[in-house]
C-alpha positions as CSV (number, residue, x, y, z in Angstrom):
1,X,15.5,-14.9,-3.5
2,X,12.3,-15.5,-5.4
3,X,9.4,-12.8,-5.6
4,X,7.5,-15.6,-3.4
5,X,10.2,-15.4,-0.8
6,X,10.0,-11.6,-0.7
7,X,6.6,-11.1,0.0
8,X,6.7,-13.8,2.2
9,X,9.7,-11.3,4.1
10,X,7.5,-8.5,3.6
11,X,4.3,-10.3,5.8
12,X,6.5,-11.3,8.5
13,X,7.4,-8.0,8.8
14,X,4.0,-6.5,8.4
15,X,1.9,-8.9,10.0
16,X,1.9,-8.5,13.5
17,X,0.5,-5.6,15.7
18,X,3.6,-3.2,15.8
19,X,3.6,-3.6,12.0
20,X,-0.2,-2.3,11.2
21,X,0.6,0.6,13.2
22,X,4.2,1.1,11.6
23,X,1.9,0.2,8.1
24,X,-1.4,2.4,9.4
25,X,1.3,5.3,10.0
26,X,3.8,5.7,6.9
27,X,0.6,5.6,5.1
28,X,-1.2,8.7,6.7
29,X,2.2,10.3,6.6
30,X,2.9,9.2,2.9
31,X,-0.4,9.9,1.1
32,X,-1.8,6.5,0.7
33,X,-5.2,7.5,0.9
34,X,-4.9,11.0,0.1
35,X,-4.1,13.4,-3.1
36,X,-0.6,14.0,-3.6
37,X,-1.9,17.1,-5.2
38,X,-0.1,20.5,-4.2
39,X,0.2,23.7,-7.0
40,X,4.1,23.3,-6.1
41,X,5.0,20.8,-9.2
42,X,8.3,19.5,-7.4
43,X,6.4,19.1,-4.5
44,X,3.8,17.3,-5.9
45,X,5.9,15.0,-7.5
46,X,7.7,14.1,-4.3
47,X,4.8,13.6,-3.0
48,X,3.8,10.9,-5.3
49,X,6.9,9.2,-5.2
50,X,6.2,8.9,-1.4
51,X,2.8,7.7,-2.2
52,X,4.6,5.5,-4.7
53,X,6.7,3.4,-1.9
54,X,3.4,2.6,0.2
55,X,1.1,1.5,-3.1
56,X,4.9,-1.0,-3.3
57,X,4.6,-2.3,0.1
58,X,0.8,-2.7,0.1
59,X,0.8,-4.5,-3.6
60,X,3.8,-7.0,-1.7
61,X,1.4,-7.8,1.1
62,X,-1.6,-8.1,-1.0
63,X,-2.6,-11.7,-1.9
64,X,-2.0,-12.3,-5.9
65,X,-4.6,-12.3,-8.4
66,X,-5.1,-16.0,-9.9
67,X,-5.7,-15.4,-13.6
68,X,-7.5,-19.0,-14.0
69,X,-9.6,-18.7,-11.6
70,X,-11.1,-15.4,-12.8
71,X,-11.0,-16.6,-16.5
72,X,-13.3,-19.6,-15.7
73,X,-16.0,-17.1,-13.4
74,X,-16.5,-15.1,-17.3
């Protein structure tokens, strides 16, 4: 399986309604748009590592970056 063919697995999975809310929940429960930060330093650190999983999952479903095409806009 190619990295093409996984993200590919990772839309279908992601991209319908059920998904967004399965997507829109694991990432208020797993602090993808929140601080990690608690004065417990094992805490804290599981805490990122949750956070971790969702920036994973949402870098697979984001489109990638063509490097040529934002050489020639410099």
């Amino acid at each position: 399986m190619t990295i093409e063919d996984l993200r590919a697995a990772y839309k279908m999975a992601y991209d319908t309604p059920d998904g967004a809310t399965v997507l829109e929940d694991l990432g208020l429960r797993f602090h993808m748009r929140s601080s990690t930060y608690v004065p417990d330093s094992n805490e804290a650190a599981f805490r990122e590592g949750q956070r971790s999983v969702m920036l994973f999952i949402h870098n697979m479903l984001a489109e990638p970056i063509d490097r040529e095409d934002t050489a020639e806009d410099e």
